[in-house]
N, CA and C of each residue as an Amber inpcrd file, in Angstrom:
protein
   393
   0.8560000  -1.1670000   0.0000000   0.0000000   0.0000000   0.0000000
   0.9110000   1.2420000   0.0000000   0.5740000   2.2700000  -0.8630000
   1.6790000   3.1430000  -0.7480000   1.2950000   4.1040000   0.1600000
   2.2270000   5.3640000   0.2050000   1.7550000   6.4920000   1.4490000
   0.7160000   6.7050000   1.5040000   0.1370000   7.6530000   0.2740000
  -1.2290000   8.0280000  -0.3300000  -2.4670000   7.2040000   0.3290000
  -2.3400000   6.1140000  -0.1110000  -3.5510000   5.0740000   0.4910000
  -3.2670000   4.8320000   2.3950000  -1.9930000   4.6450000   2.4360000
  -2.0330000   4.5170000   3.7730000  -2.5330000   6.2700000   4.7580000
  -2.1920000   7.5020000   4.2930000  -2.3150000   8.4140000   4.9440000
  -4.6330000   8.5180000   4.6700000  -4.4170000   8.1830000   3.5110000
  -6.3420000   8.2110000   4.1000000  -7.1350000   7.6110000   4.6680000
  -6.0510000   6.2650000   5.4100000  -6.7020000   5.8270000   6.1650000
  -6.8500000   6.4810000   8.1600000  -5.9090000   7.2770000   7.4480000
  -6.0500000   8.1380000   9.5760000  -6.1030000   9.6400000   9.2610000
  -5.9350000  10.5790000   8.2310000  -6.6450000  11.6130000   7.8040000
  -7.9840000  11.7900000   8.2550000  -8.3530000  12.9680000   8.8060000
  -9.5980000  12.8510000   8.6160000 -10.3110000  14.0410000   7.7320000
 -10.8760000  13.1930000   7.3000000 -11.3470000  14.0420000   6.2000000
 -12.6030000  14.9690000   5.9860000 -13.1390000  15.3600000   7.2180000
 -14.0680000  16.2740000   7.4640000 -13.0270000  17.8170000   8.0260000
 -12.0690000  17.4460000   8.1620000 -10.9070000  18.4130000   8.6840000
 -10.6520000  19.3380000   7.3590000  -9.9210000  18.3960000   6.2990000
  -9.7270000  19.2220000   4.9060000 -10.7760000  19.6320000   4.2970000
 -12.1600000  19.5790000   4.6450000 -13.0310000  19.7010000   3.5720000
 -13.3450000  19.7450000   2.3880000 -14.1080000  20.5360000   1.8780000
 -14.3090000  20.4350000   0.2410000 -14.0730000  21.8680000  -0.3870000
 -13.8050000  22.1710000  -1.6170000 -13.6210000  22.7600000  -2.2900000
 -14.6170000  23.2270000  -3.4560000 -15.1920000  24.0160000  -3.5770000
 -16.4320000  23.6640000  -5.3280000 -16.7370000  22.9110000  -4.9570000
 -17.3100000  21.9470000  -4.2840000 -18.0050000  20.3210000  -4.3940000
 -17.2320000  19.5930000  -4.5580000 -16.2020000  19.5250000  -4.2410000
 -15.3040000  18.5980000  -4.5330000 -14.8310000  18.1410000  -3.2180000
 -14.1580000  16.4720000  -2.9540000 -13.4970000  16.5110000  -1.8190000
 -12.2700000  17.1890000  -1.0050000 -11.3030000  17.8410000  -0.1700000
 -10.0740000  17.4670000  -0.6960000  -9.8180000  16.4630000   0.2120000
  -8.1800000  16.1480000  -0.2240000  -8.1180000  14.3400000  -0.0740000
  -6.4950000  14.5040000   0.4920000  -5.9370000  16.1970000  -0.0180000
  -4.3330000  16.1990000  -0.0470000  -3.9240000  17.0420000   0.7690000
  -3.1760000  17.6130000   1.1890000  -2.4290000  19.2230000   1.3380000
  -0.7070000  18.9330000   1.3750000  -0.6680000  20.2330000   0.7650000
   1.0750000  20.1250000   0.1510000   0.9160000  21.9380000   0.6530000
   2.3310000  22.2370000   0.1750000   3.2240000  23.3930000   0.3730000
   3.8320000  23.9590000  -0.6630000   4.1860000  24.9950000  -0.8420000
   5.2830000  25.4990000  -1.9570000   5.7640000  26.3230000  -1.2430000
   7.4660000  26.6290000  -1.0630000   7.7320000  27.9050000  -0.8510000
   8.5610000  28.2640000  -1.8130000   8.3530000  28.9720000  -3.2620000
   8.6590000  29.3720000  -4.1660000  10.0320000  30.9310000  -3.8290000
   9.7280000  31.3310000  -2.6360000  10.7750000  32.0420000  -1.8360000
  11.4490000  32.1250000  -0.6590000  11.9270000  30.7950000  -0.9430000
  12.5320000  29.8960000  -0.0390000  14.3970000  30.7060000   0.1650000
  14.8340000  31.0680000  -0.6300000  16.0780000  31.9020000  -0.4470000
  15.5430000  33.2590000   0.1450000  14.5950000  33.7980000   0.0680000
  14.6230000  35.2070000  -0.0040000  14.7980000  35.4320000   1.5700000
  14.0520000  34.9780000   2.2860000  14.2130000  35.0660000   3.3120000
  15.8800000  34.7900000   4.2660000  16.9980000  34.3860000   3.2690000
  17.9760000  34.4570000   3.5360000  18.9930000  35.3720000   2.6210000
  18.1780000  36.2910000   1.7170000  18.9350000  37.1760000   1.1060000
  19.9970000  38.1750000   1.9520000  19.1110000  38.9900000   2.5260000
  19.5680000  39.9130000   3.7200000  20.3180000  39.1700000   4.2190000
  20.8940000  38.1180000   5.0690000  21.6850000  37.5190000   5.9440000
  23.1050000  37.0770000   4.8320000  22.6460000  36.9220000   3.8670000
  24.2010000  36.2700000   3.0180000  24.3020000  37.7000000   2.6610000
  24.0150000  38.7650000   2.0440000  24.5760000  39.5840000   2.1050000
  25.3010000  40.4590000   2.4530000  25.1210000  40.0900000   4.0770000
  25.8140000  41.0970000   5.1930000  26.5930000  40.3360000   6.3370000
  26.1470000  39.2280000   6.7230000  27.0560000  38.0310000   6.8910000
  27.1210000  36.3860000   6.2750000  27.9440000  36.7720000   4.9360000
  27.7630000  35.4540000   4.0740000  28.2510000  34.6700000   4.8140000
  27.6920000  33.3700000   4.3400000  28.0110000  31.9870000   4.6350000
  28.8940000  31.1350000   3.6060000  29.8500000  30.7710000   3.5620000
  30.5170000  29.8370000   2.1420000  29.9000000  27.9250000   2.7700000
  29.1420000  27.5590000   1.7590000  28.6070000  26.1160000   1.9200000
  29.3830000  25.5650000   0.8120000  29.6270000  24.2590000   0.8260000
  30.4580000  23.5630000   0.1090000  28.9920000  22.4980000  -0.1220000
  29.2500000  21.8600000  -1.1760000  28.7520000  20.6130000  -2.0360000
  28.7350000  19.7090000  -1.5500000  27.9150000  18.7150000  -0.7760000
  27.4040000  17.9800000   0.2890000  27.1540000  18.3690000   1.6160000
  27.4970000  19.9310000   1.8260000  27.0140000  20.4410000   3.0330000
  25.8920000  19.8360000   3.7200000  25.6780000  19.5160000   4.6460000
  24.3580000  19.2660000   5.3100000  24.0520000  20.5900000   6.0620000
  23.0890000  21.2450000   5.9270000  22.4320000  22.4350000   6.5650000
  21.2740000  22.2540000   7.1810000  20.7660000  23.2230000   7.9360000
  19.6750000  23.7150000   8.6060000  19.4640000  24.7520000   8.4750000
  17.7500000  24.9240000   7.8050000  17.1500000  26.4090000   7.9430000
  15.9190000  26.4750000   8.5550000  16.2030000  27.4650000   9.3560000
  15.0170000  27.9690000  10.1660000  14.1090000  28.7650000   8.8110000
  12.8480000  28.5730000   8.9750000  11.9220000  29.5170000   8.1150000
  10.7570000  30.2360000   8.8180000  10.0630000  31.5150000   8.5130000
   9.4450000  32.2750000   9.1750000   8.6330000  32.4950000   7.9310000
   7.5560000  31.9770000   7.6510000   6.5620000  32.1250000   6.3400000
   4.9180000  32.4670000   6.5610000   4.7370000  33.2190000   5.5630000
   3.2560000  33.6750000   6.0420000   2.3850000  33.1880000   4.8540000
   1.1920000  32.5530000   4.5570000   0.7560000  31.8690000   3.7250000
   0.1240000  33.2690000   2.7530000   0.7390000  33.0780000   1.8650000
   0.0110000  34.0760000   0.7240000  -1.2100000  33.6080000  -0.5080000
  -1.3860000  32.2770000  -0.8150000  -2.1890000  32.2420000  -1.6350000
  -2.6430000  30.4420000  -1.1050000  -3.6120000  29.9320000  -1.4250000
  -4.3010000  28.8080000  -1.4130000  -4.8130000  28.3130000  -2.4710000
  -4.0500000  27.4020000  -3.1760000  -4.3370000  26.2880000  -4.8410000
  -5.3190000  25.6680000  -4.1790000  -6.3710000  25.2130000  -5.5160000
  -6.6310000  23.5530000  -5.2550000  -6.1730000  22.9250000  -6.4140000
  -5.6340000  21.5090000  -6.6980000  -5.1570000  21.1530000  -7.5090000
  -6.2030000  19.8670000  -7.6850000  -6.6200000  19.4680000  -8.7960000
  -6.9650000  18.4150000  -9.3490000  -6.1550000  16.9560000  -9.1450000
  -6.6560000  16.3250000  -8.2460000  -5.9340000  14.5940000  -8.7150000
  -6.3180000  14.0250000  -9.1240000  -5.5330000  13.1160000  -9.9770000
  -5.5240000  12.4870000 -11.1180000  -6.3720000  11.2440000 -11.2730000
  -7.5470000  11.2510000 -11.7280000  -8.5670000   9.6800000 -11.7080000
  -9.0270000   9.6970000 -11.0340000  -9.2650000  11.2660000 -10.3770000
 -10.6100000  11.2490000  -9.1310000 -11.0440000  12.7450000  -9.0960000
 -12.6310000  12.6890000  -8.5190000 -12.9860000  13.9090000  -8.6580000
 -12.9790000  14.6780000  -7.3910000 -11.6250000  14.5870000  -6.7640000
 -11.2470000  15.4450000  -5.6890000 -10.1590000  16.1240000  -5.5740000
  -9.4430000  17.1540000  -5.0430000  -8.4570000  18.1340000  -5.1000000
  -7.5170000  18.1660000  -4.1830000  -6.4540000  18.7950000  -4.1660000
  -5.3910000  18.5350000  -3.3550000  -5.4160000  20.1020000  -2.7860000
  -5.5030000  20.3220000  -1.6810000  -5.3650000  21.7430000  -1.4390000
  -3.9010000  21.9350000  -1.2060000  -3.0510000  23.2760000  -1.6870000
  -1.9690000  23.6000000  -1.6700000  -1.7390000  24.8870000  -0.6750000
  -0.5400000  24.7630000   0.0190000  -0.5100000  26.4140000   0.6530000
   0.4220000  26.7880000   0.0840000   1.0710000  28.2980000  -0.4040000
   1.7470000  28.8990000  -1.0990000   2.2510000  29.7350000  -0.2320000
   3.4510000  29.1180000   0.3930000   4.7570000  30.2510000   1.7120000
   4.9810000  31.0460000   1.0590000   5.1650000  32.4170000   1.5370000
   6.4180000  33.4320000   1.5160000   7.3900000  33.2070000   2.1280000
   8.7080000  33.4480000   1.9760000   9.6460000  32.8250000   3.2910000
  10.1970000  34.4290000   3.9270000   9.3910000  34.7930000   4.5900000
   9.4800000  36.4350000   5.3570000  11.5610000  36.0920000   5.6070000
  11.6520000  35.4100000   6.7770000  12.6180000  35.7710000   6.8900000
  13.4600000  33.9150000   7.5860000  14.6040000  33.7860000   7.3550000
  15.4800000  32.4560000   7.6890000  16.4280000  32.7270000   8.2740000
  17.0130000  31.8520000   8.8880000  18.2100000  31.4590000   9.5790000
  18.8940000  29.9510000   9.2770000  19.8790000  30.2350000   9.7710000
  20.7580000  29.0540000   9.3840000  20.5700000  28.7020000  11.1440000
  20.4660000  26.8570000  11.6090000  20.2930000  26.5050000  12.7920000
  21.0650000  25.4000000  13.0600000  21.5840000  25.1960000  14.3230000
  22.1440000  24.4000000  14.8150000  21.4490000  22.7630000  14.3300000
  22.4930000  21.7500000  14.2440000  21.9490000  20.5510000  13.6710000
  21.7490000  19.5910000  14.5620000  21.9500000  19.8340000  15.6950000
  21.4740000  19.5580000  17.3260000  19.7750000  20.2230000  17.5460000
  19.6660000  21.1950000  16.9390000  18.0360000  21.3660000  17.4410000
  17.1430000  21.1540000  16.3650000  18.1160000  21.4560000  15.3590000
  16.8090000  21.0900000  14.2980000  16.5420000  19.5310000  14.2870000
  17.6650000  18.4750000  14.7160000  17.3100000  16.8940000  14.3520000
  16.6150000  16.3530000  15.5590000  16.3300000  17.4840000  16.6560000
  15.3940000  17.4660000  17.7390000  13.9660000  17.4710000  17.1680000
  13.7530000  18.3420000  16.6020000  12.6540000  18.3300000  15.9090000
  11.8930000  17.8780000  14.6930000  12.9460000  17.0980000  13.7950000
  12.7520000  16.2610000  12.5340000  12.8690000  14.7480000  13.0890000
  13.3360000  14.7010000  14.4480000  13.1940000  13.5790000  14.7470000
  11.1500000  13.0060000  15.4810000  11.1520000  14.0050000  16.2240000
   9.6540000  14.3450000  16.6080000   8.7530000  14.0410000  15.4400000
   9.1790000  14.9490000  14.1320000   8.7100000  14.3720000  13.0810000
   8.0960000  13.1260000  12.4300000   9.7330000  12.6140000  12.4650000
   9.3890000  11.2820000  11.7140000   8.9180000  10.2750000  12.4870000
   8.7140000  10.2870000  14.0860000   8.1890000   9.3420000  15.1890000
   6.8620000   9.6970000  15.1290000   6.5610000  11.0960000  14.7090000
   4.9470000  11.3460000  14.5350000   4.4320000  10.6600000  13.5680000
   5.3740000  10.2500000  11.8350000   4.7710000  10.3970000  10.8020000
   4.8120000   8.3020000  10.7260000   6.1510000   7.8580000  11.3130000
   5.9790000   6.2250000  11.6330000   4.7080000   5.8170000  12.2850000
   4.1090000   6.7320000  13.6950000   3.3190000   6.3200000  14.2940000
   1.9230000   6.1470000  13.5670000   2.0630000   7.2230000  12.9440000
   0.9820000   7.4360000  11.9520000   0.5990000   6.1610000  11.2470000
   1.8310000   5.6220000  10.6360000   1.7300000   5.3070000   9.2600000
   1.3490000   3.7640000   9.6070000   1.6290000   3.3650000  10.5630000
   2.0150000   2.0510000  11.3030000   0.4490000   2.3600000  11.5750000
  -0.0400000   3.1940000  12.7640000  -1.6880000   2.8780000  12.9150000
  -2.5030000   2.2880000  11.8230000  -2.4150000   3.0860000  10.6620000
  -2.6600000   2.9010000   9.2140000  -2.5760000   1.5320000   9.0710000
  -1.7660000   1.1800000   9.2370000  -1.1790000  -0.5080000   8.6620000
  -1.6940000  -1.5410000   9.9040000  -2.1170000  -0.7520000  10.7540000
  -3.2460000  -1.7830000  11.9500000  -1.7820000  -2.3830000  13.1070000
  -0.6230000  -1.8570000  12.8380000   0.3770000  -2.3310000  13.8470000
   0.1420000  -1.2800000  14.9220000   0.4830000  -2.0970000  16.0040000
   0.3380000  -1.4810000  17.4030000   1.5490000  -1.8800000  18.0080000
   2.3080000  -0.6610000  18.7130000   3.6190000  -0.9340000  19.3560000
   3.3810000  -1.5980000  20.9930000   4.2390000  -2.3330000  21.1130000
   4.0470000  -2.8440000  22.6610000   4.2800000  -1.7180000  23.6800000
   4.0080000  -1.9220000  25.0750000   4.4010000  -0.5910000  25.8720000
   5.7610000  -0.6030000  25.8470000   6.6340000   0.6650000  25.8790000
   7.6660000   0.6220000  25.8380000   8.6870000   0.4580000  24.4620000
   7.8480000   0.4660000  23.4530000   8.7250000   0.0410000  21.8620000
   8.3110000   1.3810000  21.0750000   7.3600000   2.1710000  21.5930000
   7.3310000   3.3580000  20.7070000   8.1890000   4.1210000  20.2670000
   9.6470000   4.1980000  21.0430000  10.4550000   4.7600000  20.8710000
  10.6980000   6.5350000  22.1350000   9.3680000   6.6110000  23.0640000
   9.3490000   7.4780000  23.5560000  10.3110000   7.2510000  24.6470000
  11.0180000   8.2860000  25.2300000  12.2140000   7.9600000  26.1900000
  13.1900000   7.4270000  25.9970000  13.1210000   7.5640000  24.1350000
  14.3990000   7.0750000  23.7540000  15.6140000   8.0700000  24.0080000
  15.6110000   8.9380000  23.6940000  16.0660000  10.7390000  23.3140000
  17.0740000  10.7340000  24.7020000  18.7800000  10.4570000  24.2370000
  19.4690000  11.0490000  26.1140000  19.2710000  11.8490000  26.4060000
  19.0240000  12.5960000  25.7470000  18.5500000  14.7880000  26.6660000
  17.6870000  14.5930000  27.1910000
């Protein structure tokens, strides 16, 4: 089962509502000014990144426009949000993998409910974290 099918099964879908009569079923992002918000900062204190750099950016975005997009072989829509990126920072890779880790334990737990697995007490992974 791929993501797609697995995320509509714990979505709820009175949350995204409808669009024109239509369902939606999706939501995605664009931030089409995703540098800008770090213009000002490389300009006045540049950064030199090298080619496999691993980075962290902080982003500060305010939603400027709302798509719906058509999916494909169904008569429901994907709603889109469209960032500005007001303003960024470059962040420590100690706090940001604090929080992409939160992430992906949110998005496993998820995905696993979906798939009808249930963790034993103690296997969720909570209290894993030495800090």
């Amino acid at each position: 089962m791929n993501d797609d099918m697995l995320a509509a099964l714990v979505v709820d879908r009175e949350q995204l509502g409808q669009f024109e009569g239509s369902d939606v079923l999706k939501v995605g992002i664009e931030i089409p000014s995703a540098a800008g918000g770090l213009r000002e900062a490389m300009k006045f204190a540049p950064v030199v990144l090298h080619k496999g750099d691993e980075v962290y950016v902080l982003l500060k975005t305010n939603v400027t426009k709302i798509r719906f997009d058509p999916i494909t072989d169904t008569e429901a829509v994907a709603r889109v949000h469209i960032l500005d990126a007001e303003e960024a920072t470059f962040v420590d890779g100690k706090f940001a993998e604090k929080h992409l880790k939160e992430q992906r334990d949110r998005i496993r737990k998820l995905r696993e409910e979906a798939q009808g697995i249930r963790s034993a007490p103690g296997q969720d992974g909570e209290g894993d974290d030495p800090e």
